[in-house]
C-alpha positions as CSV (number, residue, x, y, z in Angstrom):
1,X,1.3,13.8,-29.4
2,X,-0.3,14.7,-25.7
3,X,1.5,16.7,-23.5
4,X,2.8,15.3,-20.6
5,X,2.6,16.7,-17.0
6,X,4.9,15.7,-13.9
7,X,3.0,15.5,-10.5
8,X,4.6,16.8,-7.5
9,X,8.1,14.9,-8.6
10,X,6.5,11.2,-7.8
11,X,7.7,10.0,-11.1
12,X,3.9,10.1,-12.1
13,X,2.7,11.3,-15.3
14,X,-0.6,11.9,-16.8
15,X,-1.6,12.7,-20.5
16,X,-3.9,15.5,-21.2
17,X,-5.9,13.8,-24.1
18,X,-7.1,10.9,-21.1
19,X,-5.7,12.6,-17.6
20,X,-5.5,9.2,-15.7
21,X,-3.2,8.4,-13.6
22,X,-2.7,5.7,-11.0
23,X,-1.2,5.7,-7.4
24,X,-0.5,3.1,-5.2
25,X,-1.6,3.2,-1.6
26,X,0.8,4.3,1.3
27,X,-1.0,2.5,3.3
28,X,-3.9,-0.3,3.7
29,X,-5.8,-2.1,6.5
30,X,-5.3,-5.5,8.0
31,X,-8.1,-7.4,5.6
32,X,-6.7,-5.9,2.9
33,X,-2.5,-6.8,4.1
34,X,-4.1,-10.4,4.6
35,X,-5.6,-10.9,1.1
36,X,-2.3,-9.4,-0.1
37,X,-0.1,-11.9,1.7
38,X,-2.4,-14.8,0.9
39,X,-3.8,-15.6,4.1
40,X,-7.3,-16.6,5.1
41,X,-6.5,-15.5,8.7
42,X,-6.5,-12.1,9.5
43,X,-4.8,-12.9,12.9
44,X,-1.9,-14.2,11.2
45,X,-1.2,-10.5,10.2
46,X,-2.0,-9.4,13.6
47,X,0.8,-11.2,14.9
48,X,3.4,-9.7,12.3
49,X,2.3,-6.8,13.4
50,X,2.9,-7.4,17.3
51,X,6.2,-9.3,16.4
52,X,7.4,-6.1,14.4
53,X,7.6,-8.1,10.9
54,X,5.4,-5.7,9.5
55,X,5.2,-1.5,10.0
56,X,2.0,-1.2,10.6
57,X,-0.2,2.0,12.9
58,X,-3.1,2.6,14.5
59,X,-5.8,5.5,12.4
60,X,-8.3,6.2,15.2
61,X,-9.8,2.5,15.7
62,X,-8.1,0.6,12.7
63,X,-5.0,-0.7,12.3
64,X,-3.3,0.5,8.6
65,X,-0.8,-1.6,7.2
66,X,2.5,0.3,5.5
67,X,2.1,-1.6,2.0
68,X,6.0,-0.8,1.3
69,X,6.4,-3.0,4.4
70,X,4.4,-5.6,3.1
71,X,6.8,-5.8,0.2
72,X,9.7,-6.1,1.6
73,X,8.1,-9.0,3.8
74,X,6.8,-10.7,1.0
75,X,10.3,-10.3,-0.6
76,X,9.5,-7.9,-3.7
C-alpha cells in the first residue's frame, strides 16, 4: 500500500507510487467565469461583476473571477 502524504492541511493527498494530485483554482478570468456559467456573452459576466453578484478583482489589466463565488451564484 502507498504511503499517503497530507499537503499544507488542504485535505489534499497525494500517493508516492503516482504523486498526482489536483487543485482547484482560487481564481479564474472572465472567459473562463463565462464558459463556466454557460454564457456566450462575456459582458453578461461583466455586469455580475459591476452589480456585485459575483467577487471578482482586478490582477494588473485582467479581471479574475473568485470561482467559490461563482458557485455560490450558480447555486452549488
Amino acid at each position: 500500500m502507498p504511503s499517503r502524504v497530507a499537503l499544507a492541511g488542504k485535505g489534499l493527498a497525494m500517493t508516492a507510487a503516482r504523486q498526482q494530485y489536483t487543485l482547484d483554482p482560487i481564481a479564474v478570468s472572465v472567459p473562463e467565469a463565462t464558459r463556466m456559467l454557460g454564457f456566450k456573452d462575456m459582458r453578461v459576466v461583466d455586469r455580475l461583476i459591476r452589480n456585485g453578484d459575483i467577487k471578482a478583482r482586478k490582477v494588473g489589466r485582467v479581471w479574475r473571477v473568485n470561482v467559490k463565488s461563482l458557485y455560490e451564484y450558480m447555486g452549488a
